[in-house]
C-alpha positions in Angstrom: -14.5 0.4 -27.6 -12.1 3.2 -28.2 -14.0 5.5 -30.2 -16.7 5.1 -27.2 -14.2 6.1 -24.5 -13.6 9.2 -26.8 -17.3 10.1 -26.7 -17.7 10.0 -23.1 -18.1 13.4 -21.2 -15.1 14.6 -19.2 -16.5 14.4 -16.0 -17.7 10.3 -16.5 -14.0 9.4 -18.5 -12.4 10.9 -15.1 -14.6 8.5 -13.2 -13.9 5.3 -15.2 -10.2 6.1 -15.0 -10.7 6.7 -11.1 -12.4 3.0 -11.1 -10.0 1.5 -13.1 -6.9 2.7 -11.2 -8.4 1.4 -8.1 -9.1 -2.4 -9.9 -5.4 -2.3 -11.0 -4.5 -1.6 -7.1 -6.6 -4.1 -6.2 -4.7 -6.7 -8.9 -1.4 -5.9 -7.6 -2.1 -6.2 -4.1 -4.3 -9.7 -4.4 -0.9 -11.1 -6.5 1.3 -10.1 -3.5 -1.4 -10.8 -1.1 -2.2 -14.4 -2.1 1.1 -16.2 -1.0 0.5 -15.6 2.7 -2.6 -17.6 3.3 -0.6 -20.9 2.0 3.1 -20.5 3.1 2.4 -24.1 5.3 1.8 -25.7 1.7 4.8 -23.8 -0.3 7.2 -24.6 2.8 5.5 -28.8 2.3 6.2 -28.5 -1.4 10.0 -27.0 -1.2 11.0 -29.3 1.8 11.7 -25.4 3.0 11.0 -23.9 6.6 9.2 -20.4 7.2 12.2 -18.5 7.6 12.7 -19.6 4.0 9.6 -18.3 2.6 9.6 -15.4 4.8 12.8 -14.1 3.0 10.9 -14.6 -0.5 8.0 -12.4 1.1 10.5 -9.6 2.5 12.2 -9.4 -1.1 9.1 -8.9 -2.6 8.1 -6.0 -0.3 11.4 -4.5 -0.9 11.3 -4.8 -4.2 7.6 -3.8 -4.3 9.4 -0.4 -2.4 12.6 0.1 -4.8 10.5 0.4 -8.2 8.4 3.1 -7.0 11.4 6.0 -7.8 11.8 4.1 -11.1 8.0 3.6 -12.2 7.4 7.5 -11.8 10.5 8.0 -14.2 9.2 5.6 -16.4 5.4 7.0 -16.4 7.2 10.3 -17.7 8.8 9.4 -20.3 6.5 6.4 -21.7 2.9 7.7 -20.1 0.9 6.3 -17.1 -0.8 4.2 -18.7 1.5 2.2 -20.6 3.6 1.9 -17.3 0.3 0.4 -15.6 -0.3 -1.8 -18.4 2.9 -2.7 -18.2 2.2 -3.6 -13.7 -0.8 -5.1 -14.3 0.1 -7.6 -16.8 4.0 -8.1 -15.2 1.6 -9.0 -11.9 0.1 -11.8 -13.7 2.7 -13.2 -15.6 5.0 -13.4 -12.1 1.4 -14.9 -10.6 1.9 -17.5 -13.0 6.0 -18.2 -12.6 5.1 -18.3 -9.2 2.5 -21.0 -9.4 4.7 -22.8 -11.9 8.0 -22.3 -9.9 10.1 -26.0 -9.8 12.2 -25.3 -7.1 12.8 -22.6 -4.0 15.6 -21.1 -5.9 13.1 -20.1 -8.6 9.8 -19.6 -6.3 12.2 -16.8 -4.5 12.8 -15.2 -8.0 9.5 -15.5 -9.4 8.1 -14.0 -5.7 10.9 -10.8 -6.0 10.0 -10.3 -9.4 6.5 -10.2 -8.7 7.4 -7.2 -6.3 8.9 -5.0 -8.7 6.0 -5.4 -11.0 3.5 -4.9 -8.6 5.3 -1.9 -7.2 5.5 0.2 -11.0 1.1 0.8 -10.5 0.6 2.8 -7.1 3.1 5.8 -7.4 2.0 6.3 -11.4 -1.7 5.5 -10.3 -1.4 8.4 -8.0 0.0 11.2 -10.2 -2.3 10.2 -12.8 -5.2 10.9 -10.8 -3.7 13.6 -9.5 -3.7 15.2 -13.0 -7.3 15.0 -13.9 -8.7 15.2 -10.2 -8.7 18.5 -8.1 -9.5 16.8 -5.1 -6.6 14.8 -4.7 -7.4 13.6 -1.3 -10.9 12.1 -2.6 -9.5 10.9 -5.3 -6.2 8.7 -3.3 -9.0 8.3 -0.5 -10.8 5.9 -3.4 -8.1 4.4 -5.0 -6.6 2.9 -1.7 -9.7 0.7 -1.3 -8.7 -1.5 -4.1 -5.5 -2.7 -1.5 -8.7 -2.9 1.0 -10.8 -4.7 -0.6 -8.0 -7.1 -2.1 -6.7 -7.9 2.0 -10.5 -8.9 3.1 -11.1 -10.9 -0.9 -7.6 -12.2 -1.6 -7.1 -14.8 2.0 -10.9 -16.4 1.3 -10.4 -16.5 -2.3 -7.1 -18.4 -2.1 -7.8 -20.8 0.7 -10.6 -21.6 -0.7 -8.9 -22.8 -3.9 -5.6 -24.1 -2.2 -7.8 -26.5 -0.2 -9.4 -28.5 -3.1 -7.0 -27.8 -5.9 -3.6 -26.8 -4.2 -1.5 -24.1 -3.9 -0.5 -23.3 -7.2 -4.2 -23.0 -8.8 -4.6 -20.4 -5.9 -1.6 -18.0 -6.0 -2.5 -18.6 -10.2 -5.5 -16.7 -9.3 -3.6 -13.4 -9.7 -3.1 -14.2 -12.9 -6.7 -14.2 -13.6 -7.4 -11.3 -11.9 -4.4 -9.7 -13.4 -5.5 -10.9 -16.9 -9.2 -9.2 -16.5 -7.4 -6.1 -15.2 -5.1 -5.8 -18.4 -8.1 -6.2 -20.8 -10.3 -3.5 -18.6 -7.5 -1.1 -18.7 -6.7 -1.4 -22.2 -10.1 -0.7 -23.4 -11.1 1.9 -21.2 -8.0 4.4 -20.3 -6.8 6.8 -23.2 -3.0 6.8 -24.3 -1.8 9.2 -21.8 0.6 12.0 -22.6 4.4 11.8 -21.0 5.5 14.9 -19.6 9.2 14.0 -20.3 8.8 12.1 -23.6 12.8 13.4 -24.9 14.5 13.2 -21.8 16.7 10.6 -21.5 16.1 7.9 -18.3 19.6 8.2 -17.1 19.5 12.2 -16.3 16.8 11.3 -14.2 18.7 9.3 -11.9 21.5 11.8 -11.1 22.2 12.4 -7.6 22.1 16.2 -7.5 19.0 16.8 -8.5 17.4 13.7 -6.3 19.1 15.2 -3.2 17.6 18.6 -3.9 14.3 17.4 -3.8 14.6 15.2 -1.1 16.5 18.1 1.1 13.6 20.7 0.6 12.0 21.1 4.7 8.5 20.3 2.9 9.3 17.3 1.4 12.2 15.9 4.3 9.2 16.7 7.1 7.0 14.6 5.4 8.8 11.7 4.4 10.0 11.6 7.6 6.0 11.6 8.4 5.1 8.8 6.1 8.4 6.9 7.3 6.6 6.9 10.9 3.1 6.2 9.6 4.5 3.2 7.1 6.3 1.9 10.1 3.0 2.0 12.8 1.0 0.3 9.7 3.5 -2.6 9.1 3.8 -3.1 12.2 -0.2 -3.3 12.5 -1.1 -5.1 9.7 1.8 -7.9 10.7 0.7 -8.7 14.6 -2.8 -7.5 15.3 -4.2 -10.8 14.7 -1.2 -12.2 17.2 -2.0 -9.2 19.4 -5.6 -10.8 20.5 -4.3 -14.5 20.1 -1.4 -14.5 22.3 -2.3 -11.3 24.5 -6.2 -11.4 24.7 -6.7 -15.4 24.4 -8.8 -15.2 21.3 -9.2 -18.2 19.1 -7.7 -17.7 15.1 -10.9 -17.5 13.9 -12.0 -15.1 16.2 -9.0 -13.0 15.7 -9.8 -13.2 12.2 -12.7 -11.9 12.2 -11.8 -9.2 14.1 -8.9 -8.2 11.8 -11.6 -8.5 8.7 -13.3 -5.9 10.8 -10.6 -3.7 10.9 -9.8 -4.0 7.0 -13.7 -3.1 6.4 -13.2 0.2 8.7 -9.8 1.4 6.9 -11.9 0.8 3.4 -14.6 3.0 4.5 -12.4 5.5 6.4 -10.4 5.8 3.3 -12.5 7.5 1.3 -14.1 9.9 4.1 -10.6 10.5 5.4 -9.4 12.1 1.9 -12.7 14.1 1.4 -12.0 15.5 4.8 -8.5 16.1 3.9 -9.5 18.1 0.7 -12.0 20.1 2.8 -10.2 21.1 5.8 -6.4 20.1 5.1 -4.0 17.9 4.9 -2.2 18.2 8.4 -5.7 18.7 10.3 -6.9 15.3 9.0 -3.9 13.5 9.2 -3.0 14.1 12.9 -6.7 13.4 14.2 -5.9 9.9 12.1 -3.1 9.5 14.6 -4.3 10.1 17.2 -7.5 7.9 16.7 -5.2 5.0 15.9 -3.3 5.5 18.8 -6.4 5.4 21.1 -7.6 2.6 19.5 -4.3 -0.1 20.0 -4.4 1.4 23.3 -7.6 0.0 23.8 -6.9 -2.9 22.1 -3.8 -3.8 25.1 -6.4 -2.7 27.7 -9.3 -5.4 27.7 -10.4 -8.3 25.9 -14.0 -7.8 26.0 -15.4 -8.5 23.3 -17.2 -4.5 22.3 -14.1 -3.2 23.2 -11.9 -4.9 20.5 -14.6 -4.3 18.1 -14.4 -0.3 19.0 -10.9 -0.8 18.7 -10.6 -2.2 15.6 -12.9 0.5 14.2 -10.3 3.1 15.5 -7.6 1.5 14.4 -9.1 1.3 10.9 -9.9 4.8 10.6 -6.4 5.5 12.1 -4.8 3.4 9.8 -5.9 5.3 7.1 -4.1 8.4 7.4 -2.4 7.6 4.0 -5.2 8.8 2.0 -4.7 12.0 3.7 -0.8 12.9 4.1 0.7 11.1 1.0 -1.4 14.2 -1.1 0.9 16.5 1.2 3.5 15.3 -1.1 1.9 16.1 -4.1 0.8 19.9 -2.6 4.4 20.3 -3.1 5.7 18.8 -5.9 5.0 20.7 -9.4 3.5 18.9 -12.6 6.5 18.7 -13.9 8.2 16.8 -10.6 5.4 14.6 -9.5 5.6 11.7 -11.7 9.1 10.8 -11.3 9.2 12.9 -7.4 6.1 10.9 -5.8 8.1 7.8 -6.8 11.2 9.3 -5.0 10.1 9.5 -1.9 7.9 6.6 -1.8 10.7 4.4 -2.2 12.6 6.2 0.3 9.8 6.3 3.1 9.2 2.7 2.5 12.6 1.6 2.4 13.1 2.9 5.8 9.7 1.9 7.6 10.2 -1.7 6.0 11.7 -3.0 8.9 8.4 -2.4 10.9 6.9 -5.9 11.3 10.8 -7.3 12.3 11.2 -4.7 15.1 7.2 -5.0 16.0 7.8 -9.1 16.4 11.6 -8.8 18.0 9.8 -6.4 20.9 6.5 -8.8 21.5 9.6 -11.6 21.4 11.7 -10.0 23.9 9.4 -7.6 26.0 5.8 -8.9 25.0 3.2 -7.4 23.5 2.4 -4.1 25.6 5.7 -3.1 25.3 5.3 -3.9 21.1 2.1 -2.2 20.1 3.2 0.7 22.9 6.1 1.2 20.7 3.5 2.0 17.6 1.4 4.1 19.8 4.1 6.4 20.5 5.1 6.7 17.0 1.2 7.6 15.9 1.9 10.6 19.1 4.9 11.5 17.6 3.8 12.2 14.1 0.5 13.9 15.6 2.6 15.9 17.4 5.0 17.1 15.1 1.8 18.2 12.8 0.8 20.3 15.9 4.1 21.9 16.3 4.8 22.8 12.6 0.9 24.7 12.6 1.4 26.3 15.8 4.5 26.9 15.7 4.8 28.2 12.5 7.7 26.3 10.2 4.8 26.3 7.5 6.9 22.8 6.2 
């Protein structure tokens, strides 16, 4: 199989590593994904309640957030595609601890370490396609719909399996998924080159030189972007199911439905959102994403009828996809020599901070109800648009 990669033209090889890139998203994100859809059977089998489970889930999102900075210092020293190799594979082994787990104690351990693994693949899968791609924008456009396709596949798959066999054959699942993505990636990705292959791990981690990149007005003004956006999509991707339950009346399944709606409109909008962000800039795109999603919960609050929540969940779809066109702002500014080990930086900064946006989202619908929630998210989507619009008109050129 290797001596056919090696024959491939340049242009195809690209492709296939584009493809296979996006199937290792999609493993990591169905392994993370697949616990949700049977936390009433986990919380039956650990005597446990949901807060319980829920602090397993948010230690695997922060985990997931914390190894980005060290998968990008990894992938330079040891090559991107050992270090995805390395996500892949850690995602199903910690599927399979998971599934296996005899007690809460070791279910919360086996869920946290399945963060960290899962976390090593997007920040390395990034730069790696931002090496052999020009269009970065296309390229991150397509590799985000593996997490897409993985939120509509990942809740049927599982439930379908934890209803006859249980919950543990059904969050083992990632480890079959995991296992087919290890064995595709193996064959069909070249040994990639480190850029830092001599430079010992422990330099990399020094302050000074962490600070200095994080303090540049480029990089600062668009974390601080990201940190917004990460914040309005947590918060989205958390209650917009609740939103037309509680708020609008609408029956689970009808809410469900709707929300697979909006999944299927942020996996198209992915890919046309980057292309358009290659063709007429970063900023442009990312700002009309904004502003779309902003229109689009609005309209959501305004009316439950039943075209109207179906428009909005378009908009809020395409909105929601603004990733695929501001996280390449990072890499506009980061050199080859800085992105591997940079892109990580500030992903796991960004997300640290927005990490807290389904708590704040929940504690508002909780206290001041669900106008005053998603309102809250809204304003956030105008505030990044709107700092866009002031740093192009006004001319900081950050």
């Amino acid at each position: 199989m290797a001596s056919v990669v090696e024959r491939l033209p340049a242009f195809r090889y690209r492709d296939r590593v584009l493809a296979l890139c996006t199937f290792a998203f999609f493993v990591t994100m169905f392994g993370r994904l697949a616990i949700s859809p049977v936390v009433p059977r986990i919380t039956d089998s650990f005597e446990v309640s949901n807060a319980a489970v829920g602090l397993a889930l948010s230690g695997m999102w922060l985990a997931y957030g914390l190894a980005q900075f060290p998968s990008g210092v990894l992938a330079d020293r040891y090559g991107e595609r050992s270090v995805i190799l390395v996500s892949v594979g850690g995602t199903a082994v910690t599927a399979l601890l998971i599934a296996a787990a005899p007690a809460y104690p070791a279910f919360v351990l086996a869920t946290v370490l399945l963060g960290g693994m899962a976390g090593l693949h997007y920040s390395v899968g990034t730069t790696f396609l931002a090496r052999i791609y020009d269009d970065v924008g296309t390229a991150v456009g397509v590799h985000n719909t593996g997490g897409t396709v993985a939120g509509l596949l990942t809740p049927v798959a599982v439930s379908w399996v934890a209803v006859r066999y249980g919950w543990r054959p059904a969050v083992a699942l990632g480890a079959v998924v995991g296992l087919v993505g290890v064995v595709l990636f193996a064959l069909g990705v070249r040994p990639t080159e480190p850029r830092r292959p001599d430079q010992p791990i422990r330099e990399r981690f020094r302050i000074g030189p962490l600070s200095e990149l994080l303090s540049r007005p480029s990089i600062a003004f668009t974390v601080v972007l990201a940190a917004l956006g990460e914040f309005a999509w947590q918060g989205v991707a958390s209650f917009l199911p609740t939103l037309l339950i509680e708020h609008h009346g609408y029956s689970a399944t009808a809410a469900g439905i709707a929300f697979g709606g909006y999944f299927v409109a942020q996996g198209i909008a992915q890919v046309v959102v980057g292309v358009a962000s290659d063709r007429f800039g970063r900023d442009v795109v990312t700002g009309m994403c904004m502003v779309v999603g902003a229109a689009g919960i609005a309209l959501a609050l305004a009316t439950p009828h039943v075209v109207a929540i179906a428009a909005a969940m378009v908009l809020v779809g395409v909105g929601m996809s603004f990733g695929a066109a501001l996280l390449p702002r990072f890499l506009d500014h980061l050199s080859d020599a800085e992105q591997g080990a940079g892109f990580g930086l500030v992903r796991t900064v960004y997300m640290f901070v927005a990490a807290s946006g389904s708590v704040v989202v929940g504690f508002l619908a909780d206290v001041a109800g669900w106008t005053v929630a998603f309102g809250s998210v809204i304003g956030l989507l105008c505030t990044v648009a709107v700092a866009l619009a002031a740093n192009r008109l006004l001319g900081p050129g950050w």
